[in-house]
C-alpha positions, 0 to 999 in steps of 0.5 A: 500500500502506498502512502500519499502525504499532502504537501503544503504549497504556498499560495501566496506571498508578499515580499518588500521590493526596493525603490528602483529596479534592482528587487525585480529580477528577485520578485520576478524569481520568488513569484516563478518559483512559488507558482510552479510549486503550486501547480499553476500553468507555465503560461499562466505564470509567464504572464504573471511575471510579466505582469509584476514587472510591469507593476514594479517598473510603474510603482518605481517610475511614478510613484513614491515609495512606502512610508516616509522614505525618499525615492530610491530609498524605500521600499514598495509590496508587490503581493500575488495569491491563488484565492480560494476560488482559483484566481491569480491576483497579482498587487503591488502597492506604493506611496502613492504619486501625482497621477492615477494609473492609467492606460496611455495611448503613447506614440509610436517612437514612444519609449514608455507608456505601453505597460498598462496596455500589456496588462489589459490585454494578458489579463482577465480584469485590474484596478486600482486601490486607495488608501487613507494613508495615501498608499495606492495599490494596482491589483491585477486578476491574472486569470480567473481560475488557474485550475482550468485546463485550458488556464493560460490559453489566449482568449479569441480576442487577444491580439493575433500576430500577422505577417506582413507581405515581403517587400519584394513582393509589393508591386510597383515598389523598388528600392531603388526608388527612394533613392532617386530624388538624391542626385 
């Protein structure tokens, strides 16, 4: 006869991360290790990752760290969870700053303002939280229940990745062309 133990996974966790970029990498690691021993789907925690550095890099860009603490000296509380209805959240919480997060619409050169679009897109719902001591914390519902099957598989709305023709092939554009108003 075999004996069977239940194992006690962690399913959650809350960890300070420093002010700035250097405790991501660590959360990021922390979050992967603790949700593989759980069980939760390799996509699934992908996107939760991807997610918490999202969160991360806006609590260090924009807002202020927990406390008293001077930029860069503090800390901010990244904290995810599978609840006991199955759904990843995923929260980071900062000092507050002097905007409210929100999606951007950044131009295409743009080199920031994509991170809550990202989100929006991997996952199932996200918002925003206040405090009275003027914390704000941006929680994230990565899927709703990570006991699905099918947990982690896009769904039909997500954007899909098209090929665009080869510019050879578009008639009536040479390359040579652009080149010619240059003597």
């Amino acid at each position: 006869m075999a004996l069977v133990v239940a194992q006690e996974v962690p399913t959650s966790s809350s960890m300070a991360v420093p002010h700035g970029p250097e405790g991501v990498g660590e959360a990021r690691h922390r979050m992967r290790t603790q949700l593989r021993s759980g069980g939760v789907a390799e996509s699934v925690i992908d996107d939760a990752v991807l997610i918490l550095s999202e969160l991360l890099s806006n609590a260090c860009k924009h807002g202020r760290p927990l406390g008293d603490a001077l930029s860069g000296d503090g800390d901010v509380r990244a904290a995810w969870r599978v609840d006991p209805s199955g759904r990843l959240v995923v929260e980071v919480t900062d000092g507050g700053g002097p905007t409210r997060p929100a999606p951007a619409t950044p131009s295409v050169t743009a080199h920031g303002g994509r991170g809550l679009n990202i989100i929006t897109a991997l996952a199932d719902d996200w918002g925003v939280r206040d405090d009275i001591r003027g914390e704000v914390t941006v929680w994230v519902v990565v899927h709703d229940d990570v006991h699905d099957p099918d947990a982690g598989h896009r769904r039909d709305d997500f954007a899909a990745r098209i090929t665009a023709p080869a510019v050879s092939r578009i008639p009536g554009l040479d390359f040579a062309d652009a080149f010619d108003d240059m003597d």
